[in-house]
N, C-alpha and C positions, 0 to 999 in steps of 0.2 A: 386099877379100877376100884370103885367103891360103891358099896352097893345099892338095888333102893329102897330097903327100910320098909314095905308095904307090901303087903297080901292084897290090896284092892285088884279090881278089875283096872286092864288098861283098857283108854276109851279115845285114845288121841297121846300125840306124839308128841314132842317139844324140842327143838332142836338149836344149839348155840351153833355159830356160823365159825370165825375163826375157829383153826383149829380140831374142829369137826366137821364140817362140810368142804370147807375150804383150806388150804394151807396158809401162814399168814410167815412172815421171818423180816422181824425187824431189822436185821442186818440188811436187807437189801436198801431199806434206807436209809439209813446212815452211811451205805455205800455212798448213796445219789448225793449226800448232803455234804461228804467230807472226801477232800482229794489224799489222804496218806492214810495209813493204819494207826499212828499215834492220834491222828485229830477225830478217827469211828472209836477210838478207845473214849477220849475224853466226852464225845458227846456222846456215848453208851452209858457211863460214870454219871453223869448229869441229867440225861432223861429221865423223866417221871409221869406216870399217871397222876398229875397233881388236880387241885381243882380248877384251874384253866380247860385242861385236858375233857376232867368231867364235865364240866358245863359246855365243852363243844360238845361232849356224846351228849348230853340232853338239848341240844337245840338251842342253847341259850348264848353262845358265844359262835358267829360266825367263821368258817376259814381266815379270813384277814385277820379278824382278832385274834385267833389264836398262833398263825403265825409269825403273827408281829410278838406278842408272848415266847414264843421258840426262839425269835433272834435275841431277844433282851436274855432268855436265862440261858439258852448253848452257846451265846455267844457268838454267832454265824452270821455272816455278811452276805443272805442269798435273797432276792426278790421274790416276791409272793408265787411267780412262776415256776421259781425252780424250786421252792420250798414244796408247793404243789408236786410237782416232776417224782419226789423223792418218797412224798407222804404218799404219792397213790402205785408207788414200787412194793408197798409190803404182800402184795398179793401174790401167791405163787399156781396155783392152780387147784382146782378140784383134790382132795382129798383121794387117795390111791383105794378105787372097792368101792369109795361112799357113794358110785352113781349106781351102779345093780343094787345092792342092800335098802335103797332109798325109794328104786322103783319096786324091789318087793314087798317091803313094808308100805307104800303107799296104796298095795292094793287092798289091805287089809286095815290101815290104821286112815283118819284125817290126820297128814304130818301139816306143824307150824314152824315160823321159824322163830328164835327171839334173842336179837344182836345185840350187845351195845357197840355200836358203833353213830359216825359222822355223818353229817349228808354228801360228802365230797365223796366219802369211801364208797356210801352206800350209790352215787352214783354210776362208781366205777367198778363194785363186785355187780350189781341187777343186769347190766349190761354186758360185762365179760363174761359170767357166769351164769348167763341164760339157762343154759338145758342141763346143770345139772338143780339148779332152782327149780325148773319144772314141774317137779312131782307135788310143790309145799300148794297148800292152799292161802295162806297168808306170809306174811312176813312184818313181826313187829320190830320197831328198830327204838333206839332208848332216845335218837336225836327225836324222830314224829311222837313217841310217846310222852319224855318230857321226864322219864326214869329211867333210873339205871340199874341193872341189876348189880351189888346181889339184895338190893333194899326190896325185903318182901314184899311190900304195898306192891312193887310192879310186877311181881308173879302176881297178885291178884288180878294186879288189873289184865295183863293177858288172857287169864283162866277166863275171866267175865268174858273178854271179848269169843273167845274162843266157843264161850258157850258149854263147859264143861266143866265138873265139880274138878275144882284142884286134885282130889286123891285120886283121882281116876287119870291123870295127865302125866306121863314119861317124860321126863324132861333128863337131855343129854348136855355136859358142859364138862370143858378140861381144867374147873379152875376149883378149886374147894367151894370157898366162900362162895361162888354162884349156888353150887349145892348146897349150903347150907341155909344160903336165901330163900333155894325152892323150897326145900326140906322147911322151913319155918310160914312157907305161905300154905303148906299140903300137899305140898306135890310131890311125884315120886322123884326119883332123882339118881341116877349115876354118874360119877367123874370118872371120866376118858382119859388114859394119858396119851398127851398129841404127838409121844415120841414112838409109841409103839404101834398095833395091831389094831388102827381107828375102826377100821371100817366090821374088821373077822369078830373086834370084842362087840361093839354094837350089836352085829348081825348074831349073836352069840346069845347077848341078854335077849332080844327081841326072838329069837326060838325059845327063850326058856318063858316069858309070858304069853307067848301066843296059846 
């Protein structure tokens, strides 16, 4: 964990989805996509957050487009369905802890959410993950935004939506560079590691600002 850098008052929540609210493991798709262990090797090797990738997290590139992109560079011979089938396997469930820590911090704080993620995904965590969603008042996503985190301008533009000065807003993420984006738009900011104590470290810093 790393810390968040601010003596302000907290005045509202921020929370990234994979990995903190939700469990996310790439490996499950690359299961879906590849029948042997050498061929989830090779398309692990070749996978990338590249800009295909990003411009589907900002809305700018459809599912089709960008699966047709995944067959040209992993090489794979699977139809938009079964590409589908595989891309919306990374989800694993609810985070272990994150649903009590989330209903008690939402009696006390406005919690938000802020993903980057797809519209494919986002259709498929809003609906699988209904009630541990429940407590957020909003949920911003990078595809309806049209940003991606960890580019500051979009912590701005959340904070605005939000309705609350950046220094005053908690914002949780398990990646640095998102921290470092908050941290550069004002906001407060700790990285979670997603292999340990998600929910006990949260619940941890959020007694030490309340």
């Amino acid at each position: 964990m790393t810390g968040r850098r601010s003596g302000a008052k907290v005045e509202a929540l921020l929370f990234d989805l994979g990995g903190i609210v939700i469990t996310i493991d790439w490996e499950r798709v690359f299961a879906r996509w590849a029948p042997t262990p050498a061929e989830r090797d090779r398309l692990r090797a070749r996978f990338a957050m590249d800009e295909p990738y990003c411009r589907h997290e900002r809305g700018e590139l459809a599912f089709a487009g960008y699966a047709k992109h995944l067959r040209q560079h992993l090489q794979i011979d699977l139809d938009d369905a079964a590409m589908l089938d595989g891309w919306n396997d990374i989800f694993v469930g609810p985070v272990p802890g994150m649903a009590d820590v989330l209903a008690a911090a939402g009696r006390r704080w406005p919690m938000d959410v802020f993903s980057n993620t797809n519209a494919v995904h986002q259709m498929t965590w809003t609906t699988r993950y209904a009630d541990i969603l429940a407590p957020f008042r909003d949920i911003y996503s990078s595809s309806a935004l049209g940003v991606r985190k960890p580019e500051p301008e979009a912590f701005r533009l959340v904070a605005g939506r939000m309705g609350t000065a950046p220094e005053r807003i908690l914002f949780f993420d398990d990646t640095e560079e998102n921290i470092d984006g908050a941290r550069a738009a004002g906001l407060q900011a700790v990285r979670i590691d997603p292999t340990g104590d998600v929910a006990g470290t949260i619940g941890g810093v959020l007694e030490s600002v309340a």
